[in-house]
N, C-alpha and C positions, 0 to 999 in steps of 0.2 A: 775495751769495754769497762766501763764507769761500774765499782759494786755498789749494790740496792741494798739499801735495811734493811737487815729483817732475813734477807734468803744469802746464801753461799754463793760465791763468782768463784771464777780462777784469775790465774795471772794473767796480765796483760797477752794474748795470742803472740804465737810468732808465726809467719806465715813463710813459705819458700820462695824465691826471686821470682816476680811476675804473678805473683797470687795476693791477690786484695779480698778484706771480710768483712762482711757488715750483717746487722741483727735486722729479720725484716721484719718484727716486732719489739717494740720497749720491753727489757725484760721486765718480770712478774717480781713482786715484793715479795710474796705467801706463797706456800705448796698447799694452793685451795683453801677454800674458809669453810671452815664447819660450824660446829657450835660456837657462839659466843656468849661474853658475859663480860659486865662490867666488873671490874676488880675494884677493893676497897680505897687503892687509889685513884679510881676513877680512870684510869684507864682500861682500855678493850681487849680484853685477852682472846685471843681464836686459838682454836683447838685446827689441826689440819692432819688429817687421818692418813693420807699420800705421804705427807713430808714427815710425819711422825716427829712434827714438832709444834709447840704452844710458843705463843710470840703475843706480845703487848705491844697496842700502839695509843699512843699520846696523840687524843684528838685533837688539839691545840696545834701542834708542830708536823703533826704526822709520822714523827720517827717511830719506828718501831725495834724491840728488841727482843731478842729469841730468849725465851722463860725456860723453856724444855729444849734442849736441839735434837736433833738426828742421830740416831746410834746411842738415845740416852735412856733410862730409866721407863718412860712410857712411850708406849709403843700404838700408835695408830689411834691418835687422841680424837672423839669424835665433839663432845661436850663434857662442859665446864661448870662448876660448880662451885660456892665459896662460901665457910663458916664466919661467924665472930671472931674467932681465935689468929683467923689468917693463912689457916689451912686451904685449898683448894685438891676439889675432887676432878679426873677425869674419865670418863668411860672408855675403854679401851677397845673402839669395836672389832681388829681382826686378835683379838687376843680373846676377847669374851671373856674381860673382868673389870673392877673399879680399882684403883690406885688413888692414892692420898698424898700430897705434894706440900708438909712443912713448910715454914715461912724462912728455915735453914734449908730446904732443899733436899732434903731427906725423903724418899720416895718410900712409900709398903704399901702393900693391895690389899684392900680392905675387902673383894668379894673377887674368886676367881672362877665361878662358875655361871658367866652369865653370856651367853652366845650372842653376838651381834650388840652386844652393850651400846647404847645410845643415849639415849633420854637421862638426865639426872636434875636433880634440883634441893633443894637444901631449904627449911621450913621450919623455924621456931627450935630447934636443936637436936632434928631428927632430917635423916637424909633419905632421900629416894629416889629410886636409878631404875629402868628399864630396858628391854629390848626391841630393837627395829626387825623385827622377824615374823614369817608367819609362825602362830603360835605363839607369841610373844607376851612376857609376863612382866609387872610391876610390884616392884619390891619396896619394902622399906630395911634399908640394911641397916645392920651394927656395927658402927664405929673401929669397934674393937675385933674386927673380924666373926661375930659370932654368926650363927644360921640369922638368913635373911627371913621376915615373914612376905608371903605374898597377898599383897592388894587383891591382884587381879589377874587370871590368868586367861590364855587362848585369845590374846586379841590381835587382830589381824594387820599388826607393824604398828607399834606405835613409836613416836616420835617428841621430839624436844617440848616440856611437860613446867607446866607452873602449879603452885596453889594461887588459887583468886582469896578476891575481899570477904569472898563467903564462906572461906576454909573448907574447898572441896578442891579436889587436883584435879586439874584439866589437862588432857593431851591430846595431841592428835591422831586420827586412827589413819594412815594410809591408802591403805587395798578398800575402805569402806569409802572413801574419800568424807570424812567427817568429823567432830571434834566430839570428844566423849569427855564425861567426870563422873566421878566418885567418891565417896568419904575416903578421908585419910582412915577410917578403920577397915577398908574395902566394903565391895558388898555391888552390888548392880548400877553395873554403868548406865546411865542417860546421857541419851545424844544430846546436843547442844547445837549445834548446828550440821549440815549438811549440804551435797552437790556445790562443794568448793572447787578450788584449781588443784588439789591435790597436795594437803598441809601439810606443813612437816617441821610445825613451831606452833607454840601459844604462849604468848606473853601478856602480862596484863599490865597498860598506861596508869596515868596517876587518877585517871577515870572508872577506873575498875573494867575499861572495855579492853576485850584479848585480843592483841596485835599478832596476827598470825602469816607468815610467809607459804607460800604456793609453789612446790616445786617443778611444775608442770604447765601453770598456768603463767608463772612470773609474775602473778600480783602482790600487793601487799594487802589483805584486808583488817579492819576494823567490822568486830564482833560484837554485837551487844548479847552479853553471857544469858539475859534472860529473855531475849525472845527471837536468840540466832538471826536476828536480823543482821545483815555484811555491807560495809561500802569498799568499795576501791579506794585505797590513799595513794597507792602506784602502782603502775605497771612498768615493770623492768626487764624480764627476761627469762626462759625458764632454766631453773636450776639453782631460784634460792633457798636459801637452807635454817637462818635462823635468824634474830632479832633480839636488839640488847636496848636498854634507854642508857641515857646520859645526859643527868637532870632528864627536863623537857625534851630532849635530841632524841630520833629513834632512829637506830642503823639496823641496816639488813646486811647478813651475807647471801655470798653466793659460791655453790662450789668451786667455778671458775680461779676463784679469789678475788672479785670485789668484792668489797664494799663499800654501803652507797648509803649516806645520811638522807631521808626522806623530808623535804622540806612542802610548804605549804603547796595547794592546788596540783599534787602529782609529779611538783620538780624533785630530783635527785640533784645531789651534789657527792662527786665519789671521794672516800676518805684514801681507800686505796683502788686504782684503776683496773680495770678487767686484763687480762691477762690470759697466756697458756702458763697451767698451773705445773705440769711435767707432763711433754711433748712425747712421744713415743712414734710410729712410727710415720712415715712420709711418703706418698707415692705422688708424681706426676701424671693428673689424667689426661687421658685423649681430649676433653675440651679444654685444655690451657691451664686447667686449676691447680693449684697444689692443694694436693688432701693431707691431713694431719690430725692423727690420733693424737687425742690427749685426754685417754682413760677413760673417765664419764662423758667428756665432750670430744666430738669429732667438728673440724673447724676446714673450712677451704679459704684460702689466699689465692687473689689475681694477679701472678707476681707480675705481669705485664705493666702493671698500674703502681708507680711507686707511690701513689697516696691510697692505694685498696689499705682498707685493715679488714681484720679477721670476720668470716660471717660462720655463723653455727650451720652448720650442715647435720648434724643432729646429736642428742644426750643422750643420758640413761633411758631415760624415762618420756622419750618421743618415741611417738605411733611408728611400730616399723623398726626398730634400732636393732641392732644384733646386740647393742649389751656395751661393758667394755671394753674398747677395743685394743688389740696393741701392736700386731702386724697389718699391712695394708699393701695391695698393690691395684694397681690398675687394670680394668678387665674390658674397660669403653667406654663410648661417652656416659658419664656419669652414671658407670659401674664400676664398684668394687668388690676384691677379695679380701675380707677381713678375717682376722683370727682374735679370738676372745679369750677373758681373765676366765672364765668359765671353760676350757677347752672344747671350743667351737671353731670350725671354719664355715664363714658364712657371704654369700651373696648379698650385696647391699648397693639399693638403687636411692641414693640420700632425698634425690627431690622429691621422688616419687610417695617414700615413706611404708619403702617398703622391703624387705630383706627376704632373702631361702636359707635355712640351714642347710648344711650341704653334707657336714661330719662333724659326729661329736664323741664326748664321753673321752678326749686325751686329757693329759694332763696341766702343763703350762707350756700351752702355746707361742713361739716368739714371730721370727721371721714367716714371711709368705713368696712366693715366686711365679711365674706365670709363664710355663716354656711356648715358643713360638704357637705349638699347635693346640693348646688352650688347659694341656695338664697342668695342675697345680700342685707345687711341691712346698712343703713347711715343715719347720722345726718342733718338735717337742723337748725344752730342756728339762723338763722331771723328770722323762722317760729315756731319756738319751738316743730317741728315733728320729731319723728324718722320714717323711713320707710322702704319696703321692697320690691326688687324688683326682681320676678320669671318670665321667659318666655313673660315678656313685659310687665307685670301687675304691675303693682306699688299699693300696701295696705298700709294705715296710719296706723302703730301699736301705738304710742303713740301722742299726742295731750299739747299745754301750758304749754313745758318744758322752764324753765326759760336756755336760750344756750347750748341744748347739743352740744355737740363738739364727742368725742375719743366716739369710741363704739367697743366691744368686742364680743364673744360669751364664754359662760361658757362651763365646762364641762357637765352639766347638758341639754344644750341646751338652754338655758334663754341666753336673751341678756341683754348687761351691756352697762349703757351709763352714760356717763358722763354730768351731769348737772351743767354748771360750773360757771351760779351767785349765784346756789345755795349753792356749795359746798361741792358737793356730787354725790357718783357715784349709781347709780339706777338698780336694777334687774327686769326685766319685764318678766312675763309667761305669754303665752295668755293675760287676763283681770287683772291679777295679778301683781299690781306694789309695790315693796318693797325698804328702805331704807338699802342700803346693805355695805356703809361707809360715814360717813359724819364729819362734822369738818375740814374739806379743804377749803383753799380759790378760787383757781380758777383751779379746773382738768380742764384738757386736754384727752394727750394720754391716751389710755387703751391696757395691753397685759393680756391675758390670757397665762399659763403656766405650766401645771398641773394645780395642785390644787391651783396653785397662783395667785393673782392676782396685777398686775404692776398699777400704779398712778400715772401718771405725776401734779405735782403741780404747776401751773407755776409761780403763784402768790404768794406762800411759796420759790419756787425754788429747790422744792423735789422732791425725787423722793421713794414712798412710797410702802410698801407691806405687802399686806393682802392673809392670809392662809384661802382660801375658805369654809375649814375643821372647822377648830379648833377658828378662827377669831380674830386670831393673830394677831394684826398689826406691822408696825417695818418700821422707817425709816431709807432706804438704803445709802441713798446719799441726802444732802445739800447743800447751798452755791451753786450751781449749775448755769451755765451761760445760763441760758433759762426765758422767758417771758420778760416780761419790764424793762431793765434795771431799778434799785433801785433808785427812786426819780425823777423818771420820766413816767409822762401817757403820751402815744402816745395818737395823735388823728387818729379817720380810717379813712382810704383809702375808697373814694367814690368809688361808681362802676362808670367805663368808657366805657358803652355801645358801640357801640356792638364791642369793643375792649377786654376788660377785667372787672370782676367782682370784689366784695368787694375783695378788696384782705389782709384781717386779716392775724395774724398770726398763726400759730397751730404746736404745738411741738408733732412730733409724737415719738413713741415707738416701737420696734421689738424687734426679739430675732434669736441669728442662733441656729442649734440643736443643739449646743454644750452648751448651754444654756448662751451665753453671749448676756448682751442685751444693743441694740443700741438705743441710743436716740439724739431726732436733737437738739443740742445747738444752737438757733438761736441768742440768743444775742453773742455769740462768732463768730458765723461764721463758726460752724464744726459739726460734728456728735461724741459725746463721746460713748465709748464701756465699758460698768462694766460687770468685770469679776470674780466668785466668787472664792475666791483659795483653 
C-alpha cells in the first residue's frame, strides 16, 4: 500500500503463504474535513475533529502536510481561524475550548469553557468563537485569556460564522434551519434568510453575497444578505460542512473528507477525493452488501462488483439514522443492529430511513453480535459489561471486564469478547468464564468462521487466527494500517452530549460466504479484503 499525504499508513503488509490483500477503496488523504480556511500563505488549512489533526494543502500541487498531528497539542479541531501576526485559532469541540497555535508552534488555550466549541472567526483585531449546541452562545474572547463577553446567548446550534461588508456577524442557526446576525456589540438577532438545506457555514465572496454550505441538503448556496434571496451554485451530497475562497476559487468541505472546488454552471472539481474518513465497524448483509460504519457516515459496497464504489446508506443528519454509529451486524435483508457514540443499541432499516431504539443510557458502546435465535449481545468498554438484549430485556452476562470491544458467537454457542487492555480474547458460558487466547496487545474485532476464529490486533497491527479445534494459532496478516498510527497515542474524543458520544476508534471484522474477509483500515482510510488462494 502506497502512503497518502497528509494521513498516516503502515508498513508495507506481510501476509501468510496463500493469503493475498487488496484496498476495496483508495485510501482517504484527511480524517474528515471540517472547518476550513485559507492561511496567509494561501494555502487550505482543515481542521478534522475524528483525526484530531490540522493539515494544509497546496491548491496548485495538492500536497498536503499535517500542521497539527494526532496525539498533539489540539485535540478535536473543529474550525480555523487566523490573525495578522500569524497566529491561528482552533475551536476544540470534544474539549469545549479555543487554543491559539504560534507561528513557532507553541500551543495555549485562550478560552476553556466553551462546550461543543465550533464557530470562530477573527475581525479587525478582535476574535470570536461560538458553540454548536442547543443553548448555544457567541462570544467575543480575550486574547490574553480573560472573561469572554457574550454576544448572544440561547441560540439553537450555531455554526461556522463570518462578519459581512456591513460589519454585522452572520451565522448560521442549525435546529432553526436559518441564517441569523447581529452587531459585533450583540443585541437581537435578525433572520436573514430561512427554509435552507440545513446550514452550517456563512461566508461571504468578493460580492458581499454569503456562500453558505447545507449539511443535509448537500447544496452550496449563494445568499444575497439583503433580501435572503438563494441560488443553488451546487449540489453535491449531504454532509458538507464548510467553505473557504482562494483568490476567486471557492471550496467546500465535506465531513466525509472531500473537498471540492466549485466551478461554473454547478461543475465540481475535487481538490481531495471523497473517501472513508475512519472506518469502524463492518457487517455482511443478507443482500450481498457490505455495510460500513464510519462514524457520521454509514456506507454499503457491492463487493460482487469490482468497479461498485461506496454509496451512502445513511449520516448524521438523514431522516431515520440512529446517530454515530460504531458496532454493526447484520439482522436481514437490509436490517441492521447498530450500537452508537451516544450509548445506544438500535435497529436500523437504511433504505427505508428508518430506525428503533432498542436500549439506551450505556456508556461506550463497541462490538455487537447476533446469536442464531435472534439475542443480541454487545460490549460496553467504559463500563466493563457485556450484555444481552431479548424482546426488551437487557441481562448483564459479564461484569469488570478490563474494555471489551469485538464480541463473537462460537460454534458452540459461548460468546467470545474481546478484552482489550487485557489482551486477550475471553469465552463465557453461562457462569463459565475462560481464557481462550491471550498474549495480544490490544484485540479489537472478533469473526467467527467455522471453526476459526479471526483477531483483530490493533495495537500489534495483526490480524490473527485460532483453530477453535485443534488451537492452532497462525498469524494471517502484519504491518497492517489499522489502530494508532506508530509513534503516536491519540488522545480521546470527549463525549459532546446530546450531540454525539465518545467517539473511539474500533477496527471491525466480517467475512462474505465466499469466505474472504473484510476488515476496516482506519489508519488508511479504507476497508482491505484478504483473500485465501
Amino acid at each position: 500500500m502506497t502512503p497518502q499525504p497528509g494521513r498516516y499508513t503502515a508498513a508495507q503488509p506481510r501476509l501468510a503463504e496463500g493469503w493475498s490483500l487488496r484496498a476495496l477503496t483508495p485510501p482517504s488523504r484527511l480524517f474528515g474535513a471540517n472547518g476550513i480556511r485559507t492561511g496567509p500563505d494561501g494555502r487550505i488549512y482543515v481542521a478534522q475533529v475524528v483525526g484530531s489533526q490540522i493539515s494544509a494543502i497546496d491548491v496548485a500541487t495538492g500536497a498536503i502536510e499535517t500542521i497539527v498531528p494526532m496525539g498533539g497539542a489540539i485535540v478535536g479541531p473543529d474550525d480555523l481561524a487566523f490573525d495578522p501576526e500569524g497566529n491561528f485559532y482552533a475551536t476544540e469541540f470534544t474539549e469545549g475550548r479555543v487554543a491559539m497555535r504560534a507561528p513557532n508552534g507553541t500551543v495555549r488555550i485562550i478560552n476553556g469553557d466553551m462546550p461543543c466549541a465550533n464557530p470562530i472567526t477573527f475581525h479587525q483585531g478582535r476574535l470570536f468563537a461560538g458553540e454548536c449546541r442547543p443553548g448555544a452562545r457567541i462570544m467575543e474572547l480575550d486574547r490574553n485569556g480573560g472573561a469572554p463577553r457574550v454576544l448572544l446567548a440561547d441560540i439553537p446550534m450555531a455554526n461556522a460564522m463570518e462578519v459581512g461588508p456591513d460589519g454585522l456577524l452572520y451565522f448560521p442557526v442549525m435546529a432553526t434551519n436559518e441564517i441569523w446576525r447581529i452587531p459585533l456589540a450583540g443585541g437581537t438577532p435578525e433572520k436573514v434568510a430561512g427554509d435552507l438545506g440545513v446550514p452550517d457555514s456563512v461566508k461571504f465572496d468578493k460580492n458581499g453575497q454569503i456562500i453558505s454550505t447545507q449539511v443535509v441538503s448537500g447544496q452550496v448556496l449563494r445568499i444575497d444578505p439583503r433580501t435572503g434571496a438563494k441560488t443553488i451554485i451546487a449540489d453535491i451530497a449531504p454532509g458538507l460542512d464548510n467553505v473557504t475562497f482562494v483568490g476567486d476559487r471557492i471550496f467546500v468541505s465535506s465531513i466525509s473528507g472531500q473537498i471540492n472546488e466549485i466551478l461554473t454552471e454547478g461543475r465540481i472539481a475535487p481538490l481531495v477525493p471523497d473517501g472513508l474518513h475512519w472506518p469502524l465497524g463492518l457487517a455482511m448483509g443478507a443482500d450481498g452488501l457490505l455495510y460500513i460504519a464510519d462514524g457520521a457516515f454509514h456506507y454499503t459496497l457491492d463487493t460482487k462488483d469490482p468497479c461498485a464504489k461506496l454509496k451512502v446508506a445513511g449520516m448524521l443528519f438523514t431522516p431515520g439514522s440512529p446517530g454515530y454509529t460504531r458496532g454493526v451486524a447484520s439482522a436481514g435483508p437490509g436490517e441492521l443492529i447498530v450500537t452508537t457514540a451516544k450509548g445506544e443499541v438500535a435497529r436500523w432499516w437504511p433504505a427505508h430511513q428508518k430506525s428503533e431504539m432498542l436500549a439506551e443510557g450505556f456508556d461506550r458502546l463497541y462490538g455487537v453480535a447476533i446469536a442464531p435465535g435472534g439475542t443480541i449481545f454487545f460490549a460496553d468498554a467504559g463500563t466493563g459489561r457485556v450484555m444481552s438484549l431479548q424482546s426488551g430485556t437487557v441481562e448483564i452476562l459479564a461484569t469488570f471486564l478490563r474494555e471489551p470491544t469485538g464480541i463473537a458467537i462460537a460454534p458452540d454457542g459461548a460468546y467470545l469478547v474481546a478484552e482489550s487492555d487485557k489482551g486477550r480474547v475471553l469465552k463465557l458460558t453461562g457462569n463459565k468464564t475462560e481464557t481462550l487466547l491471550d498474549g495480544l496487545q490490544k484485540p479489537q474485532g472478533l469473526l467467527v468462521r467455522g471453526d476459526h476464529l479471526y483477531v483483530v490486533d490493533t495495537a500489534a497491527k495483526e490480524l490473527v487466527e485460532l483453530n477453535l479445534t485443534t488451537g492452532e494459532r497462525k498469524t494471517i496478516a502484519a504491518n497492517l494500517p489499522i489502530g494508532a498510527p506508530a509513534g503516536i497515542t491519540p488522545k480521546p474524543l470527549r463525549a459532546v452530549l446530546p450531540l454525539a458520544g465518545f467517539m473511539g476508534p474500533f477496527t471491525g471484522i466480517t467475512a462474505a460466504p465466499d469466505g474472504t474477509l473484510y476488515l476496516s483500515a482506519d489508519t488508511a482510510g479504507t476497508v482491505l479484503a484478504l483473500e485465501q488462494k
